[in-house]
C-alpha positions, 0 to 999 in steps of 0.5 A: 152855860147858863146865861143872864139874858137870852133876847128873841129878836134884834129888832129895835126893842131887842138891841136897846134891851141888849145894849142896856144890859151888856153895858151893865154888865149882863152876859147877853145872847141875842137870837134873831132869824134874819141876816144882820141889821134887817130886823131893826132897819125898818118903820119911819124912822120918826121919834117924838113924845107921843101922838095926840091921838094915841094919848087921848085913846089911852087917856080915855082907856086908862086915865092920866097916870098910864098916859103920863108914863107912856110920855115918858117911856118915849121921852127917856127912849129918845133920850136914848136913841140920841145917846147912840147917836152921839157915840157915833159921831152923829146927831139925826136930824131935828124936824119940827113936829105938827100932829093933826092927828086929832082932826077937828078937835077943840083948843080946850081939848088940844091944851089938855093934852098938851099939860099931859106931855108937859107933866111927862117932861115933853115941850108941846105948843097948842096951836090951830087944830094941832099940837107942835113940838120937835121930832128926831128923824133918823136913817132907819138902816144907819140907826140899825148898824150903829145899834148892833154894833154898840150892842157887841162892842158892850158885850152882847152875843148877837146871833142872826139866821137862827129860827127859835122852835121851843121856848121852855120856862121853868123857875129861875131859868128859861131854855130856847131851842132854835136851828140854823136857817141854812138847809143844809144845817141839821144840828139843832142849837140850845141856849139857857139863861135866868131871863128871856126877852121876847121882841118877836111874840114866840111861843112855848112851842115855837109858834107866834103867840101875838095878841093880835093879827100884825098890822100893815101901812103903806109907804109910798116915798115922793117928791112932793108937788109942794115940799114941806120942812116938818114931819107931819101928822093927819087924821083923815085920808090915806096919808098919815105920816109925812116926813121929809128926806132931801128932796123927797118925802116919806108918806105913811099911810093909815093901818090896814090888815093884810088882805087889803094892803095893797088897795091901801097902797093904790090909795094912796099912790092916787092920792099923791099922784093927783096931788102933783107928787112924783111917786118914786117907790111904793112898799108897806111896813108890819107893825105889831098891833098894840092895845090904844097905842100902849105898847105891849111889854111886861114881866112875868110873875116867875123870878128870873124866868120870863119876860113877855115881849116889847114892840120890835117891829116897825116901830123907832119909838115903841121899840126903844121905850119898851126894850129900855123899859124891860132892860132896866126892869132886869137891871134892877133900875124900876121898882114895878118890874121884877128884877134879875136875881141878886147873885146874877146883879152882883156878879154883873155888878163887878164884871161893869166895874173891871171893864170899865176900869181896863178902858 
């Protein structure tokens, strides 16, 4: 059977792919190797428009029009996480947002940033040495479930333990081999369809084909000597995230690579410690690595053939923007992107249309 749409990955940017799609109507499998809802429950679990650092690399790197659209690729993309909040009866937690990420930098600086956010839609105040606006906060593992289980309800077949070994291309269709994790399973499994979307950063033969080595962050989760209500931002030191729970915070570190991970994760344990904090839990977290902090997702030049990949891992915000932005490219909704054939649209067309009628 040849499908719509075969994803690579249940991460974040996978089931926003797959929930967009299926409830377009699309007949949408999902492979991904891990049991349920792990692949998409990790990172901070933080959305908002944009880090002010982060826009002005891009802004220097690729001018005004490619950081616009990144604003507004997170705008939509919280847009959409409250969306599937909603369903569920749920609303995240709305947190004020201080971005000191760009250190020292100057009212003239911090203001030009902020007409940035504003043309992408995004409210921002300027204020000494940051940028302020509103940040969704949200569980994580809860967001995880509620995604993947609004993503089947939509449609989508949403297969876990499965490792992919071969990823064929061809015109107008892309073949995935894969088998089962399980030992004891020898049946290799296949699957077909017009589009791929890869979420996981897999090669033709199986193998990762990243742009570049994963990065990691320490995490550290405290109780803070002094408590504060807001996620916060830093640009210097090893703490680059703060973001409270309860009685508890958050603490995100800077970027490190995996040979030093764990004297990042010391760091910055000490530095909490000798703050007064009481450490209840240290981990890390691997994000996918990205070019100025555009996330790397597109579309390949062969109709209906292959879709290179969005950030899935360890991102909230860079998975939801670019899984949207590659869904509505398939769907047919972004004139930049290369749409599914118009037979595969039309017969989606009409398969929404009886199902949305039959509720």
């Amino acid at each position: 059977m040849m499908h719509d749409v075969v994803v690579l990955g249940a991460t974040v940017a996978g089931l926003t792919a797959a929930r967009t799609l299926a409830r377009e109507g699309f007949d949408v499998v999902v492979l991904d190797p891990n049991m349920e809802h792990r692949s998409a429950a990790i990172g901070h679990g933080v959305a908002a428009a944009g880090h002010a650092n982060t826009v002005a690399d891009m802004r220097a790197e690729y001018g005004d029009g490619v950081t616009i659209e990144h604003i507004e690729r997170n705008v939509r993309g919280t847009a959409f996480i409250r969306s599937v909040l909603s369903e569920a009866n749920e609303r995240g937690r709305q947190l004020g947002f201080v971005d000191r990420s760009m250190g020292d930098a100057s009212l003239t600086d911090l203001a030009a940033l902020a007409r940035l956010f504003e043309q992408a839609g995004a409210e921002v105040d300027v204020a000494q040495g940051a940028l302020t606006s509103q940040a969704l906060v949200v569980d994580p593992l809860a967001y995880a479930k509620e995604l993947r289980r609004q993503s089947v309800e939509a449609g989508a077949q949403v297969v876990h333990g499965v490792t992919v070994t071969h990823v064929r291309r061809k015109e107008g269709a892309t073949g995935v081999a894969f088998r089962n994790n399980l030992a004891w399973a020898r049946e290799p499994g296949a699957v077909a369809a017009s589009a791929c979307i890869d979420t996981l950063g897999i090669s033709p033969w199986g193998r990762m084909a990243r742009v570049g080595p994963a990065q990691w962050i320490p995490t550290v989760t405290a109780r803070l000597a002094e408590p504060i209500g807001w996620v916060e931002l830093r640009a210097e030191g090893p703490a680059w995230l703060i973001r409270p729970d309860g009685d508890e915070c958050l603490v995100v570190g800077q970027k490190s690579t995996l040979g030093k991970i764990e004297d990042a994760c010391r760091e910055l344990e000490q530095e909490l410690v000798e703050a007064g904090a009481e450490v209840r839990a240290v981990g890390s977290l691997a994000i996918d690595p990205s070019d100025h902090g555009r996330p790397v997702v597109g579309v390949s030049a062969i109709p209906g053939g292959f879709y290179a990949r969005g950030n899935g891992r360890g991102e909230l915000m860079n998975g939801t923007a670019s899984g949207l932005w590659l869904g509505e490219t398939l769907v047919g909704l972004r004139r930049d992107g290369r749409a599914l054939p118009m037979t595969r649209r039309m017969r989606a067309g009409v398969r929404s249309w009886v199902l949305r009628h039959r509720r």
